[in-house]
C-alpha positions in Angstrom: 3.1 1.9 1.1 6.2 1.7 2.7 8.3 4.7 3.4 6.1 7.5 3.1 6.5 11.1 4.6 3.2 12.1 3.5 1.7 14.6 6.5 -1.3 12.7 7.9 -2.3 16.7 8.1 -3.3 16.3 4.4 -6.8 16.9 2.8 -8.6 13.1 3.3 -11.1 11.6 2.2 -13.7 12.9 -0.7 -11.8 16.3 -0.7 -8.4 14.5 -1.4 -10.0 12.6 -4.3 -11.9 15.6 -6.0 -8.5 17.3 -5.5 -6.5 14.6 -7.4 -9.0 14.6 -10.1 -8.7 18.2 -10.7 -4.9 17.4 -11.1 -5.7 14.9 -13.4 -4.5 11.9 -11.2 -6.6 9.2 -11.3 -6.8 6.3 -9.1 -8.0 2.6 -10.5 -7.7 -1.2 -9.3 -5.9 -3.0 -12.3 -7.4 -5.7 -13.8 -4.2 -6.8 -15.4 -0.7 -5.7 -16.5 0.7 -4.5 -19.8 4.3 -4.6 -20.2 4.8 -0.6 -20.5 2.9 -0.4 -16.9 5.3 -3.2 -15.7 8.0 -1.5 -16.6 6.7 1.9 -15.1 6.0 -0.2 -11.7 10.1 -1.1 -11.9 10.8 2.5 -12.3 8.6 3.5 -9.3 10.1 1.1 -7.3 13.2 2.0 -7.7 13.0 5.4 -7.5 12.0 4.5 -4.0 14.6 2.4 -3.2 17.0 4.4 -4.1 15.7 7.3 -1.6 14.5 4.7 1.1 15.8 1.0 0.8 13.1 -1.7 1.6 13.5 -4.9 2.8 13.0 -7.2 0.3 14.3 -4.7 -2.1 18.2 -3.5 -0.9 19.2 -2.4 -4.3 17.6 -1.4 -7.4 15.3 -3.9 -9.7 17.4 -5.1 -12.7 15.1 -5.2 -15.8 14.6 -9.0 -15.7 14.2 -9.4 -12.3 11.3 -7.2 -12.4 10.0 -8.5 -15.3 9.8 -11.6 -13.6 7.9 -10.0 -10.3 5.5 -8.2 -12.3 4.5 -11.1 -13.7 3.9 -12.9 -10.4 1.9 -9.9 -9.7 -0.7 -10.3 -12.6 -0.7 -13.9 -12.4 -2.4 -12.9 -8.5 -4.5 -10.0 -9.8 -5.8 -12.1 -12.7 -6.9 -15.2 -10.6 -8.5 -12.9 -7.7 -5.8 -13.4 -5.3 -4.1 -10.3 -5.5 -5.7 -6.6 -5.7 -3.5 -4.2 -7.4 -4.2 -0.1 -6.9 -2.5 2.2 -9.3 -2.0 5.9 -8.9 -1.6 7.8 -12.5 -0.5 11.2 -13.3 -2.2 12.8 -16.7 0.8 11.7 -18.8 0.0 8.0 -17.6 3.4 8.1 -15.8 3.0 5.8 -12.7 2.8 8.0 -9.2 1.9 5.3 -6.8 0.7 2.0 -6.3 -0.8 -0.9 -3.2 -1.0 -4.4 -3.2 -3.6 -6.0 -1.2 -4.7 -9.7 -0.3 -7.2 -10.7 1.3 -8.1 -14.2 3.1 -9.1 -17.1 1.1 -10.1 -19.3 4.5 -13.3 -19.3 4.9 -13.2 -18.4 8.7 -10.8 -15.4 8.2 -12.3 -13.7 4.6 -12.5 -10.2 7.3 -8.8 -10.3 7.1 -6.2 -8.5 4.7 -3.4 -7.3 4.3 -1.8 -4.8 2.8 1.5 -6.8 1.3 3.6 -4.0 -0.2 2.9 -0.2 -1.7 4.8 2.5 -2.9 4.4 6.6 -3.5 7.1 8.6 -5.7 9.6 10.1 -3.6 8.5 14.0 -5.9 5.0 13.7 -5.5 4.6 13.2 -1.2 3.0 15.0 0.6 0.2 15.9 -1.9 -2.6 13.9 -0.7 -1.8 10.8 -2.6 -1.3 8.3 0.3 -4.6 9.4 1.4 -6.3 9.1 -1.8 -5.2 5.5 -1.8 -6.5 4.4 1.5 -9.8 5.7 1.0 -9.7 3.4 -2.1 -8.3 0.5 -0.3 -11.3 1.1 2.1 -13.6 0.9 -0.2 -12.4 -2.4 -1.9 -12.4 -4.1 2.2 -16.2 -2.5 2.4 -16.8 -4.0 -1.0 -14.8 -7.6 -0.1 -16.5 -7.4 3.6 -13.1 -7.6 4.8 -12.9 -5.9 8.4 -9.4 -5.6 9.6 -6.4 -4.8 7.9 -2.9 -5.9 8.6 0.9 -4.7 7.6 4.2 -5.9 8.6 6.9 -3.6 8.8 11.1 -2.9 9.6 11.4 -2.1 12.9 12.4 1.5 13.5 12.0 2.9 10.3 9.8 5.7 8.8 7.4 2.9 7.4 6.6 2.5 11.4 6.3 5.4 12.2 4.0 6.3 9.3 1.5 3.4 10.2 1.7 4.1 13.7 0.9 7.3 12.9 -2.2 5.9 10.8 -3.3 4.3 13.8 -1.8 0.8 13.3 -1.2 -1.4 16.4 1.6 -3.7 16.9 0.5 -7.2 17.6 3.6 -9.0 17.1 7.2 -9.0 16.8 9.5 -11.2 15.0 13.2 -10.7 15.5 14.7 -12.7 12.8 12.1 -10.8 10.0 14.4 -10.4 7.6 18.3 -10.7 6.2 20.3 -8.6 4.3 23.9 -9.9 3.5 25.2 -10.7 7.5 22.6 -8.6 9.2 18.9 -9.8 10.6 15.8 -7.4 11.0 13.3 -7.3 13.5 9.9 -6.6 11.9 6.8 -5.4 13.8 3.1 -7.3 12.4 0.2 -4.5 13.2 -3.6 -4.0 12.5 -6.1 -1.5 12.3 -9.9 -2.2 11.6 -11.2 -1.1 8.5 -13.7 1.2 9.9 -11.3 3.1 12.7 -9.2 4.0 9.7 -12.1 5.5 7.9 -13.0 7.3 10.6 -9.1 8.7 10.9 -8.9 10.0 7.3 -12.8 11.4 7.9 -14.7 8.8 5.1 -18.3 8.2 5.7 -18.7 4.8 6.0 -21.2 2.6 8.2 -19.8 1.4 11.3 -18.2 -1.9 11.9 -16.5 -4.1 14.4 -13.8 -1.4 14.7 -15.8 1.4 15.4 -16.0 2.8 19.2 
């Protein structure tokens, strides 16, 4: 969910998802990809690059190139590896969509992360973003996966937005990532499972998090 300036002042929680469903929006983990949502992911994506340029993604998603991502995408979703969350508007055009992973070692299944995610520049702002984490809290209560991690660009509104979440730093690694001549610093942070519930107001048991 990288770059988004959606107000963290939004409707959360249940009232955010009866509010999307009244819009029509609706919210579902994939079980696998067609080629006309592929395609609609590589449109989404780069209607966000163009507006906020990620790393990993400097310049817009040729057809192919996409192609061949969205492929490496199902391939994860279809063996387990991968969990894919996709935000619909009525017309089934593509609003939004999260990509989470969770541990496969046995002494680390709490852990996940949250590998990349994107919300349409037009529709921000609306609730989505929140919409999304309460389902991506659900699917860690459902995995029993406690703590969720992100890595970001330094100093850039992706940061500030997961700060703002309530995400701490735990790491820094200066040589994150290169685009042409230039290196980026990326911050690694974390945030239990059930302190972010509590954030976006979700009733939810307790866990490790919780204080």
């Amino acid at each position: 969910m990288s770059a988004s300036t959606t107000s963290s002042q939004d409707d959360a929680s249940a009232n955010t998802g009866s509010s999307m469903s009244r819009h029509g929006i609706t919210i579902r983990w994939a079980e696998r990809l067609d080629e006309e949502e592929a395609l609609q992911l590589i449109e989404l994506m780069n209607a966000v690059i163009e507006r906020d340029p990620t790393i990993g993604f400097s310049s817009r998603i040729d057809r192919e190139s996409g192609l061949e991502l969205m492929a490496d995408v199902d391939q994860d979703i279809a063996k387990g590896n991968s969990h894919l969350l996709l935000v619909s508007a009525p017309d089934r055009r593509l609003l939004g969509m999260g990509l989470m992973r969770q541990s496969k070692l046995p002494h680390c299944r709490h852990l996940a992360e949250v590998q990349i995610g994107f919300i349409h520049p037009s529709v921000r702002g609306g609730g989505i973003l929140e919409a999304m984490f309460s389902e991506l809290i659900r699917k860690c209560q459902a995995l029993e996966a406690d703590l969720l991690m992100i890595d970001v660009q330094e100093g850039t509104r992706s940061e500030r937005l997961w700060r703002t979440l309530g995400f701490l730093p735990y790491g820094r690694l200066e040589d994150y990532a290169r685009v042409g001549q230039r290196t980026h610093a990326g911050i690694y942070m974390y945030q239990y499972v059930a302190d972010l519930a509590r954030r976006l107001e979700l009733d939810v048991e307790g866990g490790p998090g919780m204080r």
